[in-house]
ZALO-838125 format. One record per residue (C-alpha): residue in three letters; x negated, z negated, y negated. Coordinates in steps of 0.05 Angstrom, whole numbers, padded with zeros to 5 digits, always signed. Layout:
# ZALO-838125
alaXZY ...
# end
This chain:
# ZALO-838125
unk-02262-02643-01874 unk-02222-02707-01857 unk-02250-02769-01837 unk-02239-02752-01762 unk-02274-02687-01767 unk-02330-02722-01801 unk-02330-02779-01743 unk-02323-02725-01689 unk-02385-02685-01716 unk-02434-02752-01721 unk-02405-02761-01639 unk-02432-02687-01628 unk-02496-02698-01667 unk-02515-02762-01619 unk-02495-02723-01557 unk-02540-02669-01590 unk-02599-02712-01591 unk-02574-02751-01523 unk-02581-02689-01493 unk-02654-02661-01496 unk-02271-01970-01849 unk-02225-01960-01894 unk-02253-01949-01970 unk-02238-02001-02016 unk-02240-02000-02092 unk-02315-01991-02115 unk-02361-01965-02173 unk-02360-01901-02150 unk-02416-01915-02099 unk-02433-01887-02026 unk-02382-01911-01974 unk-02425-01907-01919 unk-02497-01920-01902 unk-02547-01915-01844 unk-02582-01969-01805 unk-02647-01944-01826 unk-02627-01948-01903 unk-02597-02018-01883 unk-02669-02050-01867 unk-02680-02063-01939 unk-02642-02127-01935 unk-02688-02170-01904 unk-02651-02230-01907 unk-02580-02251-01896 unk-02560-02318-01915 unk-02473-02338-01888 unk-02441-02392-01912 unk-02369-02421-01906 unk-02343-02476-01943 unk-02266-02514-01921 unk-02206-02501-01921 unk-02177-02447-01980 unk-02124-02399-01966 unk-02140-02327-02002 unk-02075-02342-02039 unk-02088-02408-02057 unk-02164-02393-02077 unk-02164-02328-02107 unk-02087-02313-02116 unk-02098-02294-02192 unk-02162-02253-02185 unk-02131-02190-02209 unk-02114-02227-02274 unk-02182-02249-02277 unk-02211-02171-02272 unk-02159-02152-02316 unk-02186-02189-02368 unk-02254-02158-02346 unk-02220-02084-02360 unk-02225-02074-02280 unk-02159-02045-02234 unk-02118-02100-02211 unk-02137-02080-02151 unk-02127-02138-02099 unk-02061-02161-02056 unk-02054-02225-02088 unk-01999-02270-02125 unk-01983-02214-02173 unk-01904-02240-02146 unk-01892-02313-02135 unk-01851-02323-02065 unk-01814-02376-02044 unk-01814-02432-01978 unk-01758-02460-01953 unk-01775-02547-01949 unk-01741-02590-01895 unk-01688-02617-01947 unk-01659-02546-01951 unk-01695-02531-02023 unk-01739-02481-02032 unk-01810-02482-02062 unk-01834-02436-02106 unk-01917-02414-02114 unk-01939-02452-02180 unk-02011-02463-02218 unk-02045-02538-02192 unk-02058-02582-02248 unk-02108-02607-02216 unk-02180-02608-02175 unk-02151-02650-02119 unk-02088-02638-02071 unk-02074-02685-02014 unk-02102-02664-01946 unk-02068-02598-01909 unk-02088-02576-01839 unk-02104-02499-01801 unk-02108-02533-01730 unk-02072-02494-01683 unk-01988-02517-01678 unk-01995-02522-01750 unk-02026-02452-01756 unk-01971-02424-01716 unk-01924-02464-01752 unk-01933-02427-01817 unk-01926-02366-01790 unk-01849-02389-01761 unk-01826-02451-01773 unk-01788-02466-01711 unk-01810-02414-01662 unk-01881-02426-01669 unk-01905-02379-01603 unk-01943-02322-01592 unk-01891-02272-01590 unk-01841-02292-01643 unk-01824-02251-01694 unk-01878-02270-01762 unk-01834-02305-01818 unk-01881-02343-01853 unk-01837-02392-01870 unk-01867-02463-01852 unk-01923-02485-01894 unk-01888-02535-01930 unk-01855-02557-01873 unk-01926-02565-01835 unk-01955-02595-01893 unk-01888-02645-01902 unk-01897-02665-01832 unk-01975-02679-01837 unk-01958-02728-01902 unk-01906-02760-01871 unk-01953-02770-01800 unk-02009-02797-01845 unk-01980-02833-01892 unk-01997-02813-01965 unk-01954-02770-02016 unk-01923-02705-02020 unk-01873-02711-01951 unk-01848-02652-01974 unk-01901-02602-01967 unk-01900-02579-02040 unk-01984-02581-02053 unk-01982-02522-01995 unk-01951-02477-02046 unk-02002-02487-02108 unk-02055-02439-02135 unk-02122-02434-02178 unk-02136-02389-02229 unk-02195-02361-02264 unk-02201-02404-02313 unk-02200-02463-02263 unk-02251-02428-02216 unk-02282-02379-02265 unk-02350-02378-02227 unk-02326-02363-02146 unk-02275-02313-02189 unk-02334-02282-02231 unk-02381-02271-02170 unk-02322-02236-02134 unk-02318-02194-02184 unk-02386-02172-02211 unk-02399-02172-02133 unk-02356-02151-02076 unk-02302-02178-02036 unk-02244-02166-01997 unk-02169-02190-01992 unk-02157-02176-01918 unk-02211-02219-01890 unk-02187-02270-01836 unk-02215-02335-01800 unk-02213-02306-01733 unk-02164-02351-01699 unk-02101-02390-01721 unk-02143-02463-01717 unk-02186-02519-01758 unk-02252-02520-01765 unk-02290-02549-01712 unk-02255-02494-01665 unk-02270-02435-01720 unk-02330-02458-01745 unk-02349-02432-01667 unk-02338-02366-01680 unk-02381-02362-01738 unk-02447-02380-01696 unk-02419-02347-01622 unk-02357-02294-01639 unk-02310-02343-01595 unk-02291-02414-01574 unk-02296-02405-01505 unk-02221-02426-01497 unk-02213-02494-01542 unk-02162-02488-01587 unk-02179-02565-01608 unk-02245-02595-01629 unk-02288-02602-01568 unk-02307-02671-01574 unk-02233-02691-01561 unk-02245-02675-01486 unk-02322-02693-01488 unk-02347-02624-01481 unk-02395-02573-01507 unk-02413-02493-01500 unk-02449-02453-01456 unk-02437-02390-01498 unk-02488-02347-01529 unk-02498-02356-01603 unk-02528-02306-01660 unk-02582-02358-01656 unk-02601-02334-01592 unk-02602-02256-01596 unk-02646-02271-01660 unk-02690-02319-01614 unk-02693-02250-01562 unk-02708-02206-01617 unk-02771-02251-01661 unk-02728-02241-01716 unk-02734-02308-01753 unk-02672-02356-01769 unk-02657-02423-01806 unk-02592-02469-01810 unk-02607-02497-01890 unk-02559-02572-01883 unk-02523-02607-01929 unk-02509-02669-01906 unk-02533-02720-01860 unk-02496-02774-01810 unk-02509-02838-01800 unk-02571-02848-01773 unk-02591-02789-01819 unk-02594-02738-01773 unk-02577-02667-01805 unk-02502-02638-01789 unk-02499-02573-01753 unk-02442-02545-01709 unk-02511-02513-01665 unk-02503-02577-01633 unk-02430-02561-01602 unk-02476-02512-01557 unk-02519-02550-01501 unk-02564-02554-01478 unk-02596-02497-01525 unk-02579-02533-01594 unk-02616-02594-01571 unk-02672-02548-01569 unk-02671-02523-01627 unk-02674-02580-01679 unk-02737-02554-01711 unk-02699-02499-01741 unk-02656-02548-01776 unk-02670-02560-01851 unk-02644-02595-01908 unk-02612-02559-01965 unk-02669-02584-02011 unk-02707-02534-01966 unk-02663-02463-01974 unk-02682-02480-02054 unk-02753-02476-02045 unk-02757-02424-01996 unk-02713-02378-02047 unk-02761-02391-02104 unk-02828-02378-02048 unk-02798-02324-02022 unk-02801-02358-01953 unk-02726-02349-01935 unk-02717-02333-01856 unk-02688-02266-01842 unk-02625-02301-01822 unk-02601-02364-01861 unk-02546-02405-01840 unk-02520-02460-01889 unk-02473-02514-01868 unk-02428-02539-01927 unk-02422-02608-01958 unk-02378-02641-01904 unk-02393-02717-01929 unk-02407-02709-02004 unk-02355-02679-02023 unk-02378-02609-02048 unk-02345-02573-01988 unk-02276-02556-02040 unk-02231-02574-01978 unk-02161-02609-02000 unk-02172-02680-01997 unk-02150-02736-02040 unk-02217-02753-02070 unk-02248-02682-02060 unk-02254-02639-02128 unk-02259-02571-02112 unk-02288-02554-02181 unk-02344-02592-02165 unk-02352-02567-02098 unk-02352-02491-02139 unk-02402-02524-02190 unk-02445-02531-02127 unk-02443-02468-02094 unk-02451-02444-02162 unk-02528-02468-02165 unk-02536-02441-02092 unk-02521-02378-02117 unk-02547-02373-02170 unk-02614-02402-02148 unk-02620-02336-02102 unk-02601-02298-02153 unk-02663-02320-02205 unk-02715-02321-02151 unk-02761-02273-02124 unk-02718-02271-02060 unk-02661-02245-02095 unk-02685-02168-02085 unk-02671-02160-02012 unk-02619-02212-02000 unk-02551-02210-01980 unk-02512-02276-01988 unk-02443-02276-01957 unk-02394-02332-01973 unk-02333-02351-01935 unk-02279-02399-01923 unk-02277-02427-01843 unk-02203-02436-01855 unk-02146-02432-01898 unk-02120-02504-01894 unk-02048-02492-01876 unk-02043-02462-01946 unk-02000-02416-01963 unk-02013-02342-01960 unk-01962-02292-01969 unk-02003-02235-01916 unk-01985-02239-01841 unk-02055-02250-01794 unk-02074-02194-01753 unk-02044-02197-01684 unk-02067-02160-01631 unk-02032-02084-01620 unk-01982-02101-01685 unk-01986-02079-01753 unk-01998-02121-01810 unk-01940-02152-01844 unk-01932-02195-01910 unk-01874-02217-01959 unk-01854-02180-02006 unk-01803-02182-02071 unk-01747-02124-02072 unk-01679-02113-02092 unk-01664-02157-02042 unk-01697-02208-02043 unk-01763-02237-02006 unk-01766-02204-01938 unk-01828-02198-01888 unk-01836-02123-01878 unk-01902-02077-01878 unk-01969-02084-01905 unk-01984-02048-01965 unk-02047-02010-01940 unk-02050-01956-01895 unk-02099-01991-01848 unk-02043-02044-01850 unk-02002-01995-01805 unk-02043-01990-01755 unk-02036-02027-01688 unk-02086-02091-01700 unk-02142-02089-01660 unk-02164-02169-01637 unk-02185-02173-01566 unk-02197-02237-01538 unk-02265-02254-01546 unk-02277-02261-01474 unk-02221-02263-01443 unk-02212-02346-01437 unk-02145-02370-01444 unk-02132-02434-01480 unk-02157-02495-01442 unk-02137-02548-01481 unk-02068-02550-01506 unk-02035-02609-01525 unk-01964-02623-01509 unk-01918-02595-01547 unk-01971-02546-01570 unk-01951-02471-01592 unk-01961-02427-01530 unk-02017-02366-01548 unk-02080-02344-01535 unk-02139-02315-01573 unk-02110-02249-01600 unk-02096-02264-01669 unk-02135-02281-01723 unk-02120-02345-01778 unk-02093-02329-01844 unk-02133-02296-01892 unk-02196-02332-01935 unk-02234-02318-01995 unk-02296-02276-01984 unk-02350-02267-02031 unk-02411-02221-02028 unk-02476-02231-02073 unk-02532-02177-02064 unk-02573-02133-02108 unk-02541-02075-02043 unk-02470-02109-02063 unk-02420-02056-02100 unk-02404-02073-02173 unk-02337-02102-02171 unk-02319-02078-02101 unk-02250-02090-02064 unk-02239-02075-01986 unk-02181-02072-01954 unk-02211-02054-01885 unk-02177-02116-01843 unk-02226-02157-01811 unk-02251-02228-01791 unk-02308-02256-01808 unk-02336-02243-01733 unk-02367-02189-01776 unk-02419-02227-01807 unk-02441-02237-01734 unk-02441-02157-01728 unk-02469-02143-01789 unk-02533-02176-01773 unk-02525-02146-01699 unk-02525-02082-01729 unk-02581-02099-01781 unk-02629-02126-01727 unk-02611-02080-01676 unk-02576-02144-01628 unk-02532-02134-01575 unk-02451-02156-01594 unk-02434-02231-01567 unk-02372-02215-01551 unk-02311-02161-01545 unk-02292-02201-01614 unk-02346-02187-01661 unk-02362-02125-01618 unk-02291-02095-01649 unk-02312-02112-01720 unk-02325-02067-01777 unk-02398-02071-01789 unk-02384-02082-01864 unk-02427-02018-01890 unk-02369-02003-01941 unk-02399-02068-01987 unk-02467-02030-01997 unk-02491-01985-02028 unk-02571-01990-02013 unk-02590-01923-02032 unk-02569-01951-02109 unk-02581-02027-02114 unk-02535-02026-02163 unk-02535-02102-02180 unk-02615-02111-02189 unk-02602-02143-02252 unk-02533-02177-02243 unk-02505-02214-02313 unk-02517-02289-02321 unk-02458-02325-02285 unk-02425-02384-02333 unk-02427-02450-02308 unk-02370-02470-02262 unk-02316-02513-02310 unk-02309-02588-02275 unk-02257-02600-02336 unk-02195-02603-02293 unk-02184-02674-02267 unk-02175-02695-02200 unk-02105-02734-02180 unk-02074-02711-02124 unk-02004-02734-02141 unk-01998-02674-02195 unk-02010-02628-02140 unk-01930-02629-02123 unk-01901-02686-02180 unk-01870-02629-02221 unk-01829-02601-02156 unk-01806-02669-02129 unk-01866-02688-02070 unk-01825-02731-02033 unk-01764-02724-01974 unk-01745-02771-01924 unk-01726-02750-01865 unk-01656-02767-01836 unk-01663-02819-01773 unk-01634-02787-01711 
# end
C-alpha cells in the first residue's frame, strides 16, 4: 500500500468514528460435497495481503512440486514471454534478485492498460502487452527508478518464497483465481466484504464518500452466526484499520467487533475463533509483501507464515478453513487474460511462431465467461482520460492459498473464479442469502474439500520462511537497463 492509500484509509477511519466446477488436480479425493457434510468447518478465517500477480508470486510453483515428485500441474511460467517497453525493446520474464521492487499499481487505466497498451477500453481486442509500459509511466510520474517498467516483468521462486509455495502445495490452490475487477485496492478490497463497489472504480475517499451496500458482515449479523475482523495495524490516533469503515453508517456500529491481531493468536490457541474471521493485512508495518521500495516481501511471507502456522498447532486447527488471497495483482505481469464477461479466456502462449494471445488451455477456458455486474452500477467516478468499462471483468489473476484439515493434499483448480467466492462459500456454509448477482454467479468452492476424509489432520511441519534475500529495489530491473527517457514532444 502506498503512502496515499495509507493516508486515505486513516481519512476513512476518522470519518468512521465521526460518524456514529470443473475438477482440478487432487489426491484422488471426492469432488463434490453436500452442505450438510460442509458444517464441520466451523470456522472460516479470509485474508488478502497486496499487490502479487499469480505470475509474479507463484510463477515457478510447478518447479517447486516437481521437486516434491507432484504433476507440474499449474499454468504458470513454465515459458518466459516477452513485453514490448516504450523505447521499442522488449523485456523478457526474469528471477528478482531481490525482496524489494519499486512500487507498481492495479488501479483501474493502469489495469486496462496491461491488458492493451494503447487501446485500453472495454471492448478492445486483449493483448496484454502494457505492463512495462504502465509500470514505466508510474516511475517516471513519481519519480524514483526503473522508467522503464522492467521490475513488472520479475518473478519469485520457491526457494525465495518456500513457505507461501509449500502451503500451496501440501494444501490447495488454484491458478485461475481473479481479483474481481480490473482496480487497486481500496476499490477491490470492497468486494471482498460486499461482492461489489457500488460503481467506484477509484478509492472512495477521493470524492468523500462511503457505502450503503450490504456486507457479509451483515447477513452473518441476520443469521447469529458470529464474526470478527482480527487487525494489523493501527493509524494515528491508534485506532485499528478496517475497510468496514468504507460502509456507513453500519461500520461505525460495529467497532466492537474490531480486534487486534494479538487477539486472532489467542483465540486460535482457546479455541475462541468466531465462525467467520476476517484479517486485514499489515498496511503500515510493512508485512503486507506489496512492491514498495522499503517493503520486503520475505518478511511479509515470514509473517503470514506464523499466522498460519499458529492455526495450524492449535486446538482450532480441526475445523478451520483459512483462505489466503492477494486483493490485487499490482500491475504485474501475468501472462493469462481476466475473465470478461460472455468471452472466453485467453493467454500468451509460445509456438512456432512466436508469442501470440490465443485460447486458454483448459476446457472451462472455452467457455463464454460468466461476470455479471454486481448490481448493475455503472462507473461513477472516472477520471479524465480514464479507460471507458464497466464492472464485467475481473482483475488479473492472484495467488490463492487454502489451509484446512477439509483442504485436498496438493490440490490444483482450474475452475475460473474470483474471489467473490469466499463471500459464497460462507453463504453457502451458513445458509445466507448471495449479496449480489457477482458472488451469486460464483463457484461455491466444494471442489477444495474433501470433508468426508480430512485428509490433512496432521499436515507436515512447514519450514520457516527464508528472509535471506536482501532488499534493494534497484536490482529489481539493473540487469535489463531500468531506465528510458522519454522523447520531449
Amino acid at each position: 500500500m502506498t503512502l496515499n492509500k495509507v493516508s486515505f484509509l486513516i481519512l476513512l477511519l476518522s470519518l468512521a468514528f465521526l460518524m456514529t466446477g470443473c475438477q482440478g488436480v487432487g489426491a484422488g479425493a471426492p469432488t463434490s460435497t453436500s452442505t450438510a457434510t460442509a458444517q464441520q468447518a466451523n470456522h472460516i478465517i479470509f485474508m488478502m495481503q497486496e499487490n502479487r500477480s499469480f505470475d509474479a508470486y507463484f510463477g515457478k510453483l510447478n518447479d517447486f512440486r516437481a521437486g516434491q515428485s507432484l504433476g507440474r500441474d499449474l499454468d504458470a511460467l513454465d515459458t518466459l514471454f516477452t513485453v514490448p517497453a516504450d523505447d521499442s525493446t522488449t523485456i523478457s520474464n526474469f528471477h528478482l534478485v531481490t525482496s524489494c521492487i519499486f512500487n507498481t499499481t492495479a488501479a483501474w487505466l493502469e489495469s486496462h492498460g496491461d491488458m492493451n497498451r494503447f487501446s485500453p477500453s472495454d471492448g478492445n481486442p486483449l493483448l496484454l502487452d502494457g505492463f512495462s509500459h504502465t509500470a514505466g509511466a508510474q516511475a517516471q510520474n513519481e519519480g524514483f527508478a526503473d522508467t522503464k517498467g522492467v521490475r513488472s516483468m520479475g518473478f519469485y521462486n520457491g526457494t525465495d518464497l518456500n513457505s507461501p509455495y509449500f502451503f500451496a502445495t501440501q494444501f490447495a490452490t488454484s491458478d485461475r483465481w481473479y481479483a474481481p475487477a480490473p482496480a487497486q485496492t481500496e476499490v477491490v478490497r470492497l468486494y471482498a466484504m460486499a461482492a461489489t463497489s457500488q460503481g467506484f472504480v477509484h478509492p472512495p475517499q477521493e470524492s468523500n464518500a462511503t457505502l450503503s451496500a450490504t456486507t457479509i458482515f451483515q447477513l452473518l449479523d441476520n443469521a447469529g452466526v458470529s464474526w470478527k475482523i482480527y487487525s494489523v495495524d493501527t493509524d494515528s490516533t491508534g485506532k485499528l484499520i478496517t475497510s468496514l469503515n468504507f460502509f456507513q453508517p453500519y461500520g461505525s456500529t460495529k467497532q466492537g467487533h474490531i480486534f487486534p491481531i494479538s487477539q486472532y493468536f489467542t483465540d486460535v490457541q482457546n479455541g475462541t475463533l468466531p465462525q467467520f474471521a476476517y484479517i486485514e493485512p499489515a498496511f503500515i508495518s510493512g508485512r503486507d509483501e506489496h512492491p514498495g521500495s522499503g517493503t520486503n516481501i520475505q518478511l511479509g511471507a515470514q509473517f503470514m507464515n506464523s499466522i498460519l502456522t499458529a492455526l495450524i498447532n492449535s486446538p482450532s486447527w480441526k475445523d478451520s478453513i483459512f483462505i489466503e488471497t492477494f486483493d490485487e495483482s499490482g500491475g504485474l505481469f501475468d501472462h493469462v487474460g481476466p475473465m470478461i464477461n460472455g468471452q472466453s479466456i485467453q493467454e500468451l502462449s509460445q509456438g512456432a511462431s512466436g508469442q501470440a494471445v490465443g485460447p486458454g488451455k483448459y476446457p472451462m477456458d472455452a467457455s463464454a465467461q460468466h461476470v455479471p455486474s454486481p448490481d448493475g452500477i455503472m462507473p461513477k467516478d472516472l477520471h479524465p482520460g480514464d479507460a471507458q468499462g464497466d464492472f464485467t471483468r475481473t482483475g488479473f489473476r492472484v495467488p490463492l492459498i487454502i489451509v484446512s484439515p477439509f483442504a485436498k493434499p496438493h490440490f490444483v483448480s482450474h475452475t475460473p473464479m474470483d474471489y467473490t467466492a469466499v463471500l459464497r462459500f460462507v453463504e453457502k456454509r451458513f445458509n445466507l442469502p448471495n449479496l449480489t448477482q457477482r458472488d451469486a454467479a460464483q463457484p461455491d468452492m466444494s471442489e477444495f474439500f474433501d470433508f468426508v476424509n480430512a485428509p490433512n489432520m496432521n499436515p507436515s511441519a512447514a519450514a520457516q520462511q527464508n528472509t535471506g534475500l536482501g532488499c534493494d529495489s534497484t536490482k529489481a530491473s539493473a540487469a535489463s537497463g531500468s531506465t528510458w527517457t522519454p522523447p520531449t514532444s
